[in-house]
C-alpha positions as CSV (number, residue, x, y, z in Angstrom):
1,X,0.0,0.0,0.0
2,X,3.1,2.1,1.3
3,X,4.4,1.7,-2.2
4,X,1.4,2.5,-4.3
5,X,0.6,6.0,-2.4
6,X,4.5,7.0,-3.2
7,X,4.3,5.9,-7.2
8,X,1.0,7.7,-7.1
9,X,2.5,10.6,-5.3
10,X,5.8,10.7,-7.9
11,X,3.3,10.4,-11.2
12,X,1.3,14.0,-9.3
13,X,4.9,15.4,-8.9
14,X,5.9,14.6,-12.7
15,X,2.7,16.1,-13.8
16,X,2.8,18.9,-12.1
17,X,6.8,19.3,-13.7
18,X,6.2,19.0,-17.0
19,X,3.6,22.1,-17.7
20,X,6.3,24.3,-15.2
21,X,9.5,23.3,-18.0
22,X,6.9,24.2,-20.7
23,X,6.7,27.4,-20.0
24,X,9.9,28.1,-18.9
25,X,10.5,27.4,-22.8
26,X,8.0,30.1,-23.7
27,X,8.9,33.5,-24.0
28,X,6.7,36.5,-23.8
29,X,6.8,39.3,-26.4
30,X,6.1,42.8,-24.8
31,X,7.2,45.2,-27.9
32,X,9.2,45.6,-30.8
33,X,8.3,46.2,-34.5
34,X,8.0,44.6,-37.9
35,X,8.8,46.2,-40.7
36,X,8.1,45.1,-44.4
37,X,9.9,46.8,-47.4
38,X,8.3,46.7,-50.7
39,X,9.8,46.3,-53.5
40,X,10.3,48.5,-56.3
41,X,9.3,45.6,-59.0
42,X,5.8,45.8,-56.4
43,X,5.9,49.3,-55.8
44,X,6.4,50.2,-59.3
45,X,3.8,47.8,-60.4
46,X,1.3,49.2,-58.0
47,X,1.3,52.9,-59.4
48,X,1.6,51.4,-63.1
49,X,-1.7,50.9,-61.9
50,X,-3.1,53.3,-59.9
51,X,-2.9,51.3,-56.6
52,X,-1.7,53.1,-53.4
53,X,-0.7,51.5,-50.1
54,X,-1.1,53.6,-47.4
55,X,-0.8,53.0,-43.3
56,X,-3.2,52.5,-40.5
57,X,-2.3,54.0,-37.8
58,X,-0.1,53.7,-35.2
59,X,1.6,51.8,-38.1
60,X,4.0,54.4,-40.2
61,X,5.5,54.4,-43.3
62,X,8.9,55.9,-44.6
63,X,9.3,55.9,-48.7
64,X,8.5,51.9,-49.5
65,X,9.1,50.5,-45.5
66,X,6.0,50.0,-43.0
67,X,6.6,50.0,-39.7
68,X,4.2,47.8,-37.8
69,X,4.3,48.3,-33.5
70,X,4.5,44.6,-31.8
71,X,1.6,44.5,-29.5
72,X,1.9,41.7,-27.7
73,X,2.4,37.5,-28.2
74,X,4.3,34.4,-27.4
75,X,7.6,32.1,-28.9
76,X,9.3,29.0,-27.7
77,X,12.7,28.2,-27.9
78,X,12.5,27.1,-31.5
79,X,10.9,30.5,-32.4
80,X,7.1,29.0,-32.9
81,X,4.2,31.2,-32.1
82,X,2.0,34.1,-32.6
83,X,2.7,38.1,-32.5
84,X,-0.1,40.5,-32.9
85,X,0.2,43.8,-33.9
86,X,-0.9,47.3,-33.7
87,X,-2.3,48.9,-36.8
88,X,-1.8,47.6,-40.5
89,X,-2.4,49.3,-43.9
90,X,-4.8,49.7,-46.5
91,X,-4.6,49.5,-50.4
92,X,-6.9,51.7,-52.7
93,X,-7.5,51.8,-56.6
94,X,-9.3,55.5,-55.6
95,X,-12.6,54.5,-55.2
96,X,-12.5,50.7,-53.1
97,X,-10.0,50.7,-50.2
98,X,-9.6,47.1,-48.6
99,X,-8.0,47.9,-45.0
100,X,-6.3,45.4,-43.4
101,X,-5.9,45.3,-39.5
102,X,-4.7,43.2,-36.7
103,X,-1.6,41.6,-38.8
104,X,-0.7,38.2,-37.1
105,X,2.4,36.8,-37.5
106,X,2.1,33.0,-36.6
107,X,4.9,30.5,-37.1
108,X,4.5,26.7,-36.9
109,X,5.5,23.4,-38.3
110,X,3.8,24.5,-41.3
111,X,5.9,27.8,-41.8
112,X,5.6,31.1,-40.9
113,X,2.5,33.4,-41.9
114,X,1.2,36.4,-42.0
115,X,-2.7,36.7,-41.3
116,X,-5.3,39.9,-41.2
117,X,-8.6,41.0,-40.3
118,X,-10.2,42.1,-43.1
119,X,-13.7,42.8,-44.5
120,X,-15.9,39.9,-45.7
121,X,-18.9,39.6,-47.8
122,X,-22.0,42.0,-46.6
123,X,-24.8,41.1,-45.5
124,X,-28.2,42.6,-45.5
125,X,-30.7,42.9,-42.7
126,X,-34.2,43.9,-42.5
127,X,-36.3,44.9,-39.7
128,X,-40.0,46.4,-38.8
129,X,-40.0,49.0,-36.6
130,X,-43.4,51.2,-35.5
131,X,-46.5,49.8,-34.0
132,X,-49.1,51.6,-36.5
133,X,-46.6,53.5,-38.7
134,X,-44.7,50.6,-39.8
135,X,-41.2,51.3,-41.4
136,X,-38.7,49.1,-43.2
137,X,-35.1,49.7,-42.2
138,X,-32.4,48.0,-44.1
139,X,-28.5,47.6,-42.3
140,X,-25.7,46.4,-44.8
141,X,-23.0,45.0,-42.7
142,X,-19.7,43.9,-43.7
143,X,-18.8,40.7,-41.6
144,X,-14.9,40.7,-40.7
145,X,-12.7,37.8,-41.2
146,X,-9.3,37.0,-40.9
147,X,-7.4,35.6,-44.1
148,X,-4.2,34.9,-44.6
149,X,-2.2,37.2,-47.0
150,X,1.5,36.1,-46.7
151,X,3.8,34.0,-46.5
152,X,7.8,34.0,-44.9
153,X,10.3,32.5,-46.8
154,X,14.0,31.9,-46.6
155,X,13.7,33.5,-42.9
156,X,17.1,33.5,-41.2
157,X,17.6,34.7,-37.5
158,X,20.5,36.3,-35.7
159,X,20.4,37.3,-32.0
160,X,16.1,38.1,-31.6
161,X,15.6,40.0,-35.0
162,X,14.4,37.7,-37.8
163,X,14.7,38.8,-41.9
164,X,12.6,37.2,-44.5
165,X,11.2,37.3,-47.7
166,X,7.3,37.7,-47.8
167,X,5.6,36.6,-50.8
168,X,1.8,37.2,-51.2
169,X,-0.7,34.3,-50.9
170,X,-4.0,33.7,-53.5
171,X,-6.1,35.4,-51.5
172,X,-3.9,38.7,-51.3
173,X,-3.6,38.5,-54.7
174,X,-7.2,37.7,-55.6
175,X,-8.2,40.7,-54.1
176,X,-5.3,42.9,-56.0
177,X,-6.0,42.0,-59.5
178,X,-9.7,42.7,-58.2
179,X,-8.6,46.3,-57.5
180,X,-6.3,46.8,-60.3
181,X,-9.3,45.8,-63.1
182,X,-6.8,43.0,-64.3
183,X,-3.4,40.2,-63.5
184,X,-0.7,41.8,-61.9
185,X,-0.1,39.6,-58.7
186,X,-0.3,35.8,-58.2
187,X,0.3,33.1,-55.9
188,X,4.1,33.3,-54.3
189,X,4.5,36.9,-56.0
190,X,7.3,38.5,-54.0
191,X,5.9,41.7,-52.4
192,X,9.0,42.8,-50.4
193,X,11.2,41.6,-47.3
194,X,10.7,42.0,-43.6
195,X,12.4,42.2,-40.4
196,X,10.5,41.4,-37.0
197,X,12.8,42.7,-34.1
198,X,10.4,41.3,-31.0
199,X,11.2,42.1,-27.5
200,X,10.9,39.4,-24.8
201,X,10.8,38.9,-21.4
């Protein structure tokens, strides 16, 4: 009996161990920026056809770099996880702007992306309102939704900063061509580099 109580009591201590070393492998991220320069193949591409990128603040921009303030997130020792932004940026043909918000950087086995909250397909509700004057009021909502727009290739680290080459996904590009009125982006299209300098604690 003496020995079943002390192999129960070791499995409760092991337990309790192994979630205590798992986080000691996490890190927090508390600050920092990312910053993604576009190229001038993109950038000259872009007002070829009347497209302009612009920043949402507290994001900035300087000539063909956006800077985008870490707000927060989580890596392990093996740099896997999630950092959220402040911000993001929007891109306009002069008469649709899509903005894009909340940038997420996640990195996992399957590689390292770049998601956004964005605007999905609206939706139109109707309601009564009046008990003898009856009225008809129509709300068109757009519904956000996150999508992913990018993807980090050939990313190389040294010290906590990490450089990279960011290449748009379908969806990214869908919703170019869409604003351009014809093909100028695809799948894997090269849209610029970036450097995420995160602070942890």
């Amino acid at each position: 009996m003496a020995r079943i109580r002390m192999f129960v009591a070791l499995i409760t201590v092991a337990a309790l161990a192994v979630p205590s070393a798992a986080a000691a492998a996490v890190s927090k991220v508390t600050g920092g920026t990312t910053q993604v320069t576009i190229s001038s193949t993109v950038a000259s591409a872009l007002t070829a056809n009347h497209l302009t990128l612009t920043p949402l603040a507290p994001a900035t921009a300087s000539g063909s770099t956006f800077t985008f303030p870490i707000a927060r997130g989580h890596l392990n020792k093996n740099l896997r996880g999630v950092i959220y932004h402040r911000g993001g940026f929007a891109i306009s043909n002069g008469t649709r702007t899509i903005r894009l918000r909340r940038l997420t950087l996640v990195s996992d086995r399957g590689g390292v992306f770049l998601r956004s909250l964005v605007a999905g397909p609206a939706t139109r509700t109707c309601h009564v309102h009046g008990m003898h004057h009856q009225r008809l009021r129509c709300v068109t909502r757009a519904r956000l939704v996150t999508k992913r727009i990018a993807t980090l290739t050939d990313v190389t680290v040294s010290g906590t900063t990490a450089t990279a080459n960011v290449t748009l996904t379908a969806a990214a590009a869908k919703e170019i061509n869409l604003l351009a009125g014809k093909s100028i982006a695809s799948a894997g299209t090269v849209l610029g580099t970036a450097t995420v300098t995160p602070q942890l604690s």
